[in-house]
TINULUM-698003 format. One record per residue (C-alpha): z, x, y negated; residue in three letters. Coordinates in steps of 0.1 Angstrom, whole numbers, plus 2048, in hexadecimal, padded with zeros to 3 digits. Each point is the difference from the previous one (the first is absolute). Example, Ala and Ser with C-alpha at 12.3 -4.5 7.8 and 13.67 -1.06 7.14 Angstrom:
<rs>
84E87B82DALA
7F980E7DESER
</rs>
This chain:
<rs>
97A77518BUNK
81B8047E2UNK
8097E07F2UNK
8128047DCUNK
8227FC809UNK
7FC81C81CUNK
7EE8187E9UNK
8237F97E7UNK
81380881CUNK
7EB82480FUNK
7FC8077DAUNK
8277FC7F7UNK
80681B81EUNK
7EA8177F3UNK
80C7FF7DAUNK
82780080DUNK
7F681F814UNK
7EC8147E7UNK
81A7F87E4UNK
81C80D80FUNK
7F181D80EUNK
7F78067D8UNK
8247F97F5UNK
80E815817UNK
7E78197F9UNK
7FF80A829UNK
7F37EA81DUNK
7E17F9810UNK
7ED7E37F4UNK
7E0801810UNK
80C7F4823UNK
80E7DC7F2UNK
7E07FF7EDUNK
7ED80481BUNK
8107EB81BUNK
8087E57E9UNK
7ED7E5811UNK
80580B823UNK
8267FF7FCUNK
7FF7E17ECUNK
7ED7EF81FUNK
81380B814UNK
8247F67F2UNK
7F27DF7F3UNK
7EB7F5821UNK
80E810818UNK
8248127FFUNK
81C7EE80FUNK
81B8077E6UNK
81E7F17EDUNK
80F80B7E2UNK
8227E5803UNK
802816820UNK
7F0820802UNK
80F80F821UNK
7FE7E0815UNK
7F7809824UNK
7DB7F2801UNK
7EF80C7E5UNK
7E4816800UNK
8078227F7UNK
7ED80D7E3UNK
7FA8277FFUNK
7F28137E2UNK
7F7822814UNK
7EE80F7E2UNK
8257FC7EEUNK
7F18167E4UNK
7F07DE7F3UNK
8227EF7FAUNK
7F97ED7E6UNK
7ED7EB812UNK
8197F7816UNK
8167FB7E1UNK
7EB7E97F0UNK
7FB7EE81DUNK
8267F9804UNK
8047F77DDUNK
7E67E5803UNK
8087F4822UNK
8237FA7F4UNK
81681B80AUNK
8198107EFUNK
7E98137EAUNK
8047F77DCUNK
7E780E7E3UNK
81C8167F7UNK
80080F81EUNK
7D88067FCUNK
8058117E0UNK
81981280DUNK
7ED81081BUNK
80B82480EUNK
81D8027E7UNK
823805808UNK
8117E7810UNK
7E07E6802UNK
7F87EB81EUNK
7DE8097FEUNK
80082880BUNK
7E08187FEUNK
7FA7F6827UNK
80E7E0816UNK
826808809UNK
80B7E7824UNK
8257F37F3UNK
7FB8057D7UNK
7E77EA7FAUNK
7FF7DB810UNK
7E07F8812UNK
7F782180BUNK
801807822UNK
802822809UNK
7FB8257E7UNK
7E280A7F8UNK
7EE81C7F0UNK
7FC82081AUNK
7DE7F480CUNK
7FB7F5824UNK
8297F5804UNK
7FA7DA7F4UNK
7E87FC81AUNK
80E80F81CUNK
8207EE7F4UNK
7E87D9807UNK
7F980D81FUNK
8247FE80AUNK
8047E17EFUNK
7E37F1810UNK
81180D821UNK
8227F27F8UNK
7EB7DC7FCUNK
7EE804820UNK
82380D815UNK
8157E27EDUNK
7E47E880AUNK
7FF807823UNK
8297FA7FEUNK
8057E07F1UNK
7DD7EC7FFUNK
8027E6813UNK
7E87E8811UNK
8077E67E6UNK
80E8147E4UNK
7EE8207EFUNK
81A80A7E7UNK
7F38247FEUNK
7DF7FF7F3UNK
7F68187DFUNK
7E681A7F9UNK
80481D7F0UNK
7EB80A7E5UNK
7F78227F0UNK
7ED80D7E0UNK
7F882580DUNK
7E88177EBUNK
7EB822808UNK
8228137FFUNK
80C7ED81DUNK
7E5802816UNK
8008287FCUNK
823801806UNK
80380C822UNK
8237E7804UNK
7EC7E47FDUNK
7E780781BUNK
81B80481CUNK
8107E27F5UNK
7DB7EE7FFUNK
7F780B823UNK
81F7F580FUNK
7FD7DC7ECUNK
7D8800813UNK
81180881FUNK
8197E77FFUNK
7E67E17EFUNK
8197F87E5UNK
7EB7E77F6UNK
8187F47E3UNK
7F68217ECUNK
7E47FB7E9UNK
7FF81D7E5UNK
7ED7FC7E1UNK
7EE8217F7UNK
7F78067DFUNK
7E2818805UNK
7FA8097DEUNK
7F4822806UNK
8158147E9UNK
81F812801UNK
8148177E5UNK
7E781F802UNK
7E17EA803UNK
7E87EE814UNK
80B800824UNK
7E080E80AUNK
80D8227F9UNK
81980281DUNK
7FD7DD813UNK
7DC7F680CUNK
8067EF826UNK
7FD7DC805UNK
8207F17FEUNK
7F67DD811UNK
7ED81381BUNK
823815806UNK
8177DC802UNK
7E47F1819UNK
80C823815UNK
8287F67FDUNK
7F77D9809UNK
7FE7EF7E0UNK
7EC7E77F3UNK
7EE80D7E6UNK
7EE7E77E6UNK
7F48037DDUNK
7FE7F37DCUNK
7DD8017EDUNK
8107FB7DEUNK
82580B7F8UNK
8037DD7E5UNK
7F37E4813UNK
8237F180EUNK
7EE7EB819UNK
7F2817811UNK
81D8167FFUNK
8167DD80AUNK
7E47FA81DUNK
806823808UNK
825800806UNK
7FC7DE811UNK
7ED81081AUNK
81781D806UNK
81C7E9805UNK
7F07F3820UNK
7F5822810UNK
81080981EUNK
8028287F0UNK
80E80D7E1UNK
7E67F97E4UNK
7F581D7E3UNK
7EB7EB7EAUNK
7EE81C7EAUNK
7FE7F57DDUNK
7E98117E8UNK
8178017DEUNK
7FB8107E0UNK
81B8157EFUNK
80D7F57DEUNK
7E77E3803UNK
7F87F37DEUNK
8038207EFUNK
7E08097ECUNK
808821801UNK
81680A81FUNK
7F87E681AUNK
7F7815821UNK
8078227F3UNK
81F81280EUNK
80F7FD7DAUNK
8047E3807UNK
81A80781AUNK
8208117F6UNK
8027FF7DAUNK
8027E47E9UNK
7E17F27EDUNK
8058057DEUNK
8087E57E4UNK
7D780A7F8UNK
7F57F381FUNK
8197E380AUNK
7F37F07E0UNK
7DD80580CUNK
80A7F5823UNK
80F7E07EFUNK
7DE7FB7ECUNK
7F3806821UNK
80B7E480EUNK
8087EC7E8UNK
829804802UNK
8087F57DBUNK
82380180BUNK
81781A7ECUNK
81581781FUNK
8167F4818UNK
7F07DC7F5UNK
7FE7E381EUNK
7F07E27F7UNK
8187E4801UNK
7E67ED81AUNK
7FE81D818UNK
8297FA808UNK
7F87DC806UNK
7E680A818UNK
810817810UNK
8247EA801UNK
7EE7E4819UNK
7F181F817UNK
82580C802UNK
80B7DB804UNK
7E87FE81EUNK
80782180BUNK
8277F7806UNK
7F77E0812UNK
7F981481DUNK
8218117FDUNK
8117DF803UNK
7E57F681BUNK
80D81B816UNK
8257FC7F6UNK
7FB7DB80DUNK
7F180E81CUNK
81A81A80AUNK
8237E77FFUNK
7E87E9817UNK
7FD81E817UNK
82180C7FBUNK
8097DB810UNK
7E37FE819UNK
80A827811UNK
8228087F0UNK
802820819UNK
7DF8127EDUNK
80B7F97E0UNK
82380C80AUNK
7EC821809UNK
7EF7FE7DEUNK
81C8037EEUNK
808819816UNK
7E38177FAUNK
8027FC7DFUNK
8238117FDUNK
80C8227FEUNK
8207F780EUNK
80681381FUNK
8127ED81DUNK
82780780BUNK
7EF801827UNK
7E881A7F5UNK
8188157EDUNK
81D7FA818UNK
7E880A821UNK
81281D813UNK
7DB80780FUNK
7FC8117D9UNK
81781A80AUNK
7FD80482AUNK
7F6820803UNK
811817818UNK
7E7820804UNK
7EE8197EEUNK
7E37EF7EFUNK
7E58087E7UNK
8057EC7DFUNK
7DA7EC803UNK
80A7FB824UNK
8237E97F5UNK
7EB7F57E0UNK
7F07EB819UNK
81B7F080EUNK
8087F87E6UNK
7E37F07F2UNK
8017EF820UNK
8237F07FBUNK
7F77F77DFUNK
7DF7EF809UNK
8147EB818UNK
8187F37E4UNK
7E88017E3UNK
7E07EF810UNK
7EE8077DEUNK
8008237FDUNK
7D980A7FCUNK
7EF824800UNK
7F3819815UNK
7F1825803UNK
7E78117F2UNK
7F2808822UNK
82181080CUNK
8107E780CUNK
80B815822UNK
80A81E7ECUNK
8127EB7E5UNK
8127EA81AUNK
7FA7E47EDUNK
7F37E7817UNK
80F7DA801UNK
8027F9826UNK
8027DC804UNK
7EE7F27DCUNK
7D780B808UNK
7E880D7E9UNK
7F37F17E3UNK
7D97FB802UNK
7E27ED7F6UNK
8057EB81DUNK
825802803UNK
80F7FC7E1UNK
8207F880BUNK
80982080CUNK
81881A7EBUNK
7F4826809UNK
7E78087E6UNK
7E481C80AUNK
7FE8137E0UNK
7E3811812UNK
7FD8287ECUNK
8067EF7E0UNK
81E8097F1UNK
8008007D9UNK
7ED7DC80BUNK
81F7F9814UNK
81A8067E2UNK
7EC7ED7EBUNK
7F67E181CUNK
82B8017FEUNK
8097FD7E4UNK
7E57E0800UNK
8127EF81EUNK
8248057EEUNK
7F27F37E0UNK
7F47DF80FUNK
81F7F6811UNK
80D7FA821UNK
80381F80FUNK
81281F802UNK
7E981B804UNK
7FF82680CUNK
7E481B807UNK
80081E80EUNK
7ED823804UNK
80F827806UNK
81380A7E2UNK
7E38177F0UNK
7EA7E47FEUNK
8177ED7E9UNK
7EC8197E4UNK
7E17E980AUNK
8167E47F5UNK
8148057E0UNK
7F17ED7E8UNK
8077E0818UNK
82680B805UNK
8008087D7UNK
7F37DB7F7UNK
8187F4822UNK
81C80F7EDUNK
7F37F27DEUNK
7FD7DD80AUNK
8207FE80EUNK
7F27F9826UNK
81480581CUNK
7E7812817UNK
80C816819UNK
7ED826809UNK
80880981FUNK
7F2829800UNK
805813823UNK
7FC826808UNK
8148027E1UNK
80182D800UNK
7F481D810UNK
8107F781EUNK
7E07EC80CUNK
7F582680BUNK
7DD80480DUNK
7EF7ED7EAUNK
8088187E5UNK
8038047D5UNK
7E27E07FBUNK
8197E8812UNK
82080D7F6UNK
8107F27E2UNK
8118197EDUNK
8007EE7DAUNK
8017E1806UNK
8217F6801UNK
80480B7E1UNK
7E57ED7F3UNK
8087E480DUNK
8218047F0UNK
7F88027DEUNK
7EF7DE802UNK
8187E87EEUNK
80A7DE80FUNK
7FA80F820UNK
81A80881CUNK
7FB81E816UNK
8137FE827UNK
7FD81F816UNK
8147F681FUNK
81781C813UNK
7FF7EC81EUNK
7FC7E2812UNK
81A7EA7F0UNK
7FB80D7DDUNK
7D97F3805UNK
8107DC807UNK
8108037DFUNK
7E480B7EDUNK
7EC7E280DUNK
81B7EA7F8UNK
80780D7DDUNK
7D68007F9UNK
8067DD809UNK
81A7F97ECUNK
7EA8107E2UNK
7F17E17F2UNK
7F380E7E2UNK
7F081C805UNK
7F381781BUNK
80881681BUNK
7F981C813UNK
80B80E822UNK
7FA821811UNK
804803824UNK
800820819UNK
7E3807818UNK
81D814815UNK
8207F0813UNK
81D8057ECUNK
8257F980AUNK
8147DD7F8UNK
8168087E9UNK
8277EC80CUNK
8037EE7E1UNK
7EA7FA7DFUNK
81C7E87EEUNK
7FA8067DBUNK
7DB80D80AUNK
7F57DD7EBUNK
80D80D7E0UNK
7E581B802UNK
81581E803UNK
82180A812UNK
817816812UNK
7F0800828UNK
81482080EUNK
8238077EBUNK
81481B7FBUNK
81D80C810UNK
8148077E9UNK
80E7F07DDUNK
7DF80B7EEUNK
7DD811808UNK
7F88267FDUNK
7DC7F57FBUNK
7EF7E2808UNK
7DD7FB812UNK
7E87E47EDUNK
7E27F6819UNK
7E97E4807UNK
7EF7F681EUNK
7FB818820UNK
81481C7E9UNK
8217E9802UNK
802810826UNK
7FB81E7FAUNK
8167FE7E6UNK
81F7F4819UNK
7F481C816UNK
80681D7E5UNK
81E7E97F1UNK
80C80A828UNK
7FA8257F8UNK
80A8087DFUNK
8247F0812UNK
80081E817UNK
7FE8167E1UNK
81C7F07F0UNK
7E87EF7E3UNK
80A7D7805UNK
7E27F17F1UNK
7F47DA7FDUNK
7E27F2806UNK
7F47E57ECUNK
7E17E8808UNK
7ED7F67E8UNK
7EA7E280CUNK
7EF7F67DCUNK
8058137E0UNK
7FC7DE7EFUNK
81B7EC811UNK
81781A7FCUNK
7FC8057DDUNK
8037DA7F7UNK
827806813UNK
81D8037E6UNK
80C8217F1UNK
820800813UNK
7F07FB822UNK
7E281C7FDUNK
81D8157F6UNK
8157F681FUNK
7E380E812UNK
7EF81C7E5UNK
82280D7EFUNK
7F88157E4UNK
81481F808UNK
7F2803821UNK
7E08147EFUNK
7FC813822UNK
7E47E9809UNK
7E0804816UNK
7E47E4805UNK
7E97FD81EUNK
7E27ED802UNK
7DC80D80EUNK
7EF7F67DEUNK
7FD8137E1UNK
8218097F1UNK
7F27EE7DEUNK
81A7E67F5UNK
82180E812UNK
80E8157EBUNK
80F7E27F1UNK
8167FB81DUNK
805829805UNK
80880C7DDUNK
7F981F7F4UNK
817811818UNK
7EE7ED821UNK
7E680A815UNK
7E57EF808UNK
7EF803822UNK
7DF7ED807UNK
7DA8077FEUNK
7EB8107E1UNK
7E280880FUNK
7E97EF819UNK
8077FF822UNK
7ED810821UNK
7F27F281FUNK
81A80981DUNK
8187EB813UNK
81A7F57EEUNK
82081380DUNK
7E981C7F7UNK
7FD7F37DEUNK
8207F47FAUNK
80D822801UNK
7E68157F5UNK
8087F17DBUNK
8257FC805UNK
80A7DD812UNK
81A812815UNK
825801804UNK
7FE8257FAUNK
7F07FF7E0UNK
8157E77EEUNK
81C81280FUNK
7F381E7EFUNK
7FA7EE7E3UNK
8257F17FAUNK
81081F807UNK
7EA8117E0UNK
8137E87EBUNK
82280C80DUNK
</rs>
């Protein structure tokens, strides 16, 4: 059970947490209190972690899933050492403060990815926890196991009803990850209430379905069961939900497991009867000078197996030089002068659809960059995005680099932005282009964190056909565009979809997103300037443009075709490819008006999308052809012209302007 210095340790969490949830007057207090002692156990006992080195390769990775509770994870910094001072505690969710209202990956040292949208921070572990697996198969040796970490997660009610998680949870089953052990706090309340009023299935009985190892705490503050507990998970052969039964606000007199307790601070009332409570004589914000002594040998213990593994590595760094040269390796974002300088990038010499040279691509990459790691969400033959020569990474073959997604797709955003968070990898996904609604909140928090996942979205407008207005994106180009930190490619052709690859690549700090054709489209002769986002693919004749055609993707050849029309009419137009909106608005003013000049306001845009967003490029005196209305189910020359992708109509529509 407790001894003194332990109960010090659980209490000073709970007291850091409900003071400054009080101070800030906002917050959610009754999470730390809760899982107080399971965290505690768990960081102290068990948790691999180093605060002279938080980011060192072999740690375990830490995930607060129910990032509404982030003063727990706070506290828990601040008394294992990191870089969380008191007056960072009192400054929680204030401007400027290291300690926002819910765990930020990159502002705050320690934590490991950003929480708070329920269901992400799990899914997120079960990409770390594939990341481990994949990097273990790599480089563990017979003699040397230098990657060998769990990853751990505190996950509440909100999580397990998030639909995100339980894609993510069944793949982690399928796959035994069994270096995933998720702590769920099953306290049986949520904002509106008792959980019983919307969530009444058997949670356990559910992760027994997926493949998990399901076991279970009696009593939510006896830390050796819980340690015994989390010993045992760690030598499954599945992933591991170890149910704990916890009580919101625990200690309160008056709150503890009521939904009060949840999202709203306590009350000076009732924090002074907590304190009487449990006899916390301690004024706020108030550690007991013992309690940092403790907790000063854990951390000194803690970073002994920091330097362990350090000693470890150099002697495998001398003993198989060639993997750790390949460490290093994978653990760059540098991109090599064979890969970039491969001609196969741009050998195309026939019409092609866009997904079709996508996978050439991929495939030329792959053979340069051997740890480039993702997959499909069970489209991989539609998507093109099929590594020929690396395998498939499964339970049993974990060395393999095609991911099966499975129908999972908001899982598969989510899984990614796990693996690119751990390190090692570079990382993709893909789906059709409407299906990318199913995953927004992963590409938001991908675009947030700064990770440099790559979206791969086929069938990217009504020119899929048949399968009519449910599969053909119409908006989401748009949307996607209005995401910030993330760059949006739509390739015209072949050689333009090498460059986007290459320029996702090269986006180290943040995401991307590529939209390929279903339908051949031709190979444009040259693409020079095509990496600076926009530029001029078909000139004018003469000294300066009548009117200049703006277009991305399949509309940049039918653009050249009407560009060849509106000559026989004596209109000399430009046409102007613009490959992403976001590139070519980072360019300098003098070379977007080299290719946009101002007094050239005859100006029509093409794209088979919603015309939201380009009137920015038209002006007031452009014209704007594209898609404001759901599509039909037809084939898609039918479709193309039926809403106005033909050389006629934007021949039509320049010669209005005239």
């Amino acid at each position: 059970m407790l001894s003194k210095m332990d109960k010090k340790v659980i209490n000073s969490i709970r007291f850091l947490s409900m003071d400054a949830v009080e101070k800030a007057n906002s917050g959610h207090p009754g999470l730390p209190m809760g899982t107080a002692t399971l965290s505690y156990t768990l960081w102290a006992k068990h948790l691999n972690v180093s605060k002279n080195d938080p980011t060192w390769a072999n740690r375990d990775r830490f995930v607060l899933s129910a990032g509404h509770g982030s003063m727990l994870q706070y506290s828990l910094l601040h008394l294992f050492g990191y870089d969380v001072a008191m007056e960072d505690i009192k400054d929680f969710r204030q401007w400027g403060s290291k300690t926002p209202g819910h765990p930020e990956y990159g502002h705050t040292e320690g934590i490991e990815t950003t929480t708070g949208p329920l269901g992400q921070g799990i899914a997120n572990a079960v990409g770390m926890a594939m990341a481990e697996k994949r990097l273990a198969a790599e480089f563990n040796t017979s003699d040397m196991n230098i990657v060998d970490h769990f990853t751990y997660v505190v996950a509440g009610d909100g999580d397990m009803m998030e639909g995100v998680a339980s894609e993510a949870c069944s793949l982690a089953g399928h796959l035994k990850l069994s270096k995933l052990i998720v702590l769920y706090d099953d306290n049986k309340i949520t904002i509106d209430g008792t959980t019983d009023i919307a969530f009444t299935e058997d949670v356990g009985k559910r992760f027994e379905a997926y493949g998990w190892e399901v076991l279970e705490s009696r009593n939510s503050e006896d830390i050796d069961e819980l340690s015994d507990l989390i010993e045992m998970a760690k030598k499954s052969d599945k992933p591991t939900l170890i149910k704990v039964p916890t009580t919101i606000g625990y200690g309160s007199p008056n709150k503890a497991g009521q939904s009060v307790a949840h999202g709203a601070p306590l009350g000076a009332d009732e924090i002074k009867l907590t304190r009487e409570n449990m006899d916390w004589e301690h004024e706020a914000f108030f550690i007991p000078e013992d309690v940092y002594t403790h907790m000063g040998r854990v951390i000194d213990e803690k970073d002994k197996l920091r330097q362990d593994w350090n000693e470890k590595f150099d002697k495998y760094r001398e003993k198989h030089p060639e993997l750790a040269a390949k460490w290093d390796r994978w653990h760059s974002l540098e991109l090599s002068d064979e890969l970039l300088n491969d001609s196969e990038l741009f050998n195309f010499d026939k019409d092609i659809a866009t997904r079709a040279a996508g996978g050439k691509v991929i495939n030329v990459i792959a053979k340069h960059m051997d740890n480039i790691f993702g997959g499909s969400a069970d489209l991989a033959g539609s998507n093109k995005t099929t590594m020929n020569n690396t395998g498939d990474f499964q339970a049993d073959t974990p060395d393999g680099n095609n991911i099966n997604f499975g129908v999972r797709e908001h899982g598969m955003g989510a899984i990614l932005n796990g693996i690119s968070l751990h390190g090692g990898f570079r990382t993709f996904g893909a789906t059709f282009l409407i299906f990318s609604n199913y995953m927004r909140p992963a590409i938001r928090l991908s675009a947030l964190m700064n990770q440099p996942v790559v979206y791969v979205f086929t069938h990217d407008s009504i020119a899929l056909g048949e399968d009519g207005p449910t599969h053909q994106p119409i908006e989401q180009l748009a949307a996607l565009r209005t995401i910030p930190n993330l760059k949006v490619f739509r390739p015209a052709d072949a050689k333009e979809t090498a460059v986007a690859w290459i320029e996702a690549l090269k986006n180290t700090d943040g995401p991307s997103v590529i939209a390929l054709t279903r339908q051949g489209l031709p190979v444009l002769d040259s693409v020079e300037d095509a990496n600076r986002g926009g530029y001029i693919v078909s000139p004018e004749k003469k000294y300066s443009p009548d009117a200049i055609l703006i277009a991305t993707g399949s509309e940049v050849s039918l653009a050249m075709d009407a560009q060849k029309e509106l000559a026989k009419e004596n209109i000399d137009a430009r046409v102007v490819s613009i490959l992403s909106w976001e590139l070519f608005e980072a360019q300098d003013a003098e070379y977007k008006e080299k290719v946009l000049p101002k007094n050239i306001s005859k100006r029509v845009s093409i794209e088979a999308g919603t015309t939201f967003g380009w009137q920015k490029y038209t002006g007031s005196e452009g014209k704007n052809i594209g898609i404001d209305h759901f599509g039909a189910s037809a084939p898609a020359e039918k479709l193309m012209e039926e809403f106005g992708f033909s050389v006629s109509n934007v021949v039509k529509t320049v010669k209005e302007m005239m």
